[in-house]
Steps between C-alpha positions, in 0.01 A plus 500: 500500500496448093441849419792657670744674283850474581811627248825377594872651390713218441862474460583281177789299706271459789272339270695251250848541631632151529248339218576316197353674176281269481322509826437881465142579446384814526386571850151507562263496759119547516359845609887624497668749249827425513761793398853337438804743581850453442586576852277556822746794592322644112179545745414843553239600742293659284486176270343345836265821525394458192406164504229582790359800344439314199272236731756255668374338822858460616860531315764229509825541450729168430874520552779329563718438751769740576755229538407412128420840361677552168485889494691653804243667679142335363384333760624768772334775305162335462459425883580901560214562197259243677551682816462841363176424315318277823567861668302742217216222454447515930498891446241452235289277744577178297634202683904438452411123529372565116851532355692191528883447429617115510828363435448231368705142434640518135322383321175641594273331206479194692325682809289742373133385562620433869625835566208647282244259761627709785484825352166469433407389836625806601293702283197317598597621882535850369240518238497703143729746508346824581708713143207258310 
């Protein structure tokens, strides 16, 4: 589905953690805006609102692993935020399955069409998102 719109909060470290300077490019991938944080735990909920009232199709959310979270409570804080917001968007009538949270394998630059790939499968399943 090329015209799905997907915006994704990523945690820098998640990202390039692990990579020499000079394999850092700027991640990119088609059809994705891509919002870099400091820290997945930095996600508030209504960051992830906003992103679907301004015309997301679903809302990713990249973060590390707990084990190898560099603030103390990032990567616990964002699941409880992930939670939280799947529960308001199903009281809205808009499908959880739209906001995403992966922990990812640092460093996440490497894998990003693949996980993208299966995101958008998944919005092909549940078509545009009905906030459009």
């Amino acid at each position: 589905m090329g015209t799905s719109r997907i915006t994704a909060l990523c945690c820098q470290k998640a990202l390039y953690a692990g990579l020499k300077p000079e394999e850092i490019s700027r991640a990119w991938v088609e059809g994705v805006q891509i919002v870099e944080t400091p820290c997945s735990g930095k996600v508030d909920p209504i960051y992830l609102l906003k992103a679907f009232e301004k015309g997301a199709d679903a809302v990713v959310v990249l973060a590390c692993d707990q084990r190898l979270c560099s603030t103390l409570e990032g990567a616990k804080r964002i699941h409880k935020r992930v939670e939280r917001t799947q529960r308001l968007l199903a009281e809205a009538g808009i499908e959880p399955e739209r906001l995403v949270l992966r922990v990812v394998r640092r460093p996440a630059l490497r894998s990003l069409d693949a996980l993208f790939a299966r995101i958008r499968e998944t919005i092909a399943e549940l078509g545009p998102s009905p906030v459009r």
